[in-house]
Phi, psi and omega in degrees: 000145187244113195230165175202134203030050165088338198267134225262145197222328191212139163232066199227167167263194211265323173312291137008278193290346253235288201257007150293163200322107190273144180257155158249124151290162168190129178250134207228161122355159167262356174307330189239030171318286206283355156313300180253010172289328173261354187297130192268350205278333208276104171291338188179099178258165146192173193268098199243162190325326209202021177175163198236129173236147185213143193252137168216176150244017161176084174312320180297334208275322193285340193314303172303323143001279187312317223261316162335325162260024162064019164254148180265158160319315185295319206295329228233173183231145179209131154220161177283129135260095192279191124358302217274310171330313169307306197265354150284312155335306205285296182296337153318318190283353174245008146295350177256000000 
């Protein structure tokens, strides 16, 4: 169970919440905007000064995207969001 100030926000096990839709993050070149301007894999982008983060659920098909369009590993930052990162992320913001 996931409670926050007493209240059940998850009932689930840890195991469970652990292997729900994990999101990748990937932080890119800016070289490779139109890579994810065309992409359907891209669930949520944006533009930061000097590089593009991008949220997908389903990094290998984009990670081939990438590699199709001449990106190297070294290029690129990719972290998990699970499920569970997400509802501690929330509840924080409305503890503040």
């Amino acid at each position: 169970m996931v409670l926050n100030k007493g209240e059940l926000i998850r009932d689930t096990t840890p195991l469970a919440m652990r292997s729900e839709e994990i999101e990748k993050h990937f932080i890119l070149p800016l070289a490779y905007k139109e890579v994810v301007e065309q992409s359907n894999l891209v669930e949520n982008w944006s533009q930061k000064q000097d590089a593009l983060q991008v949220v997908t659920r389903e990094a290998d098909a984009f990670w081939e995207l990438l590699v199709q369009a001449g990106c190297n590993i070294q290029e690129i930052e990719v972290n998990n969001r699970s499920l569970l990162d997400t509802i501690f992320e929330e509840t924080q913001k409305g503890d503040n």
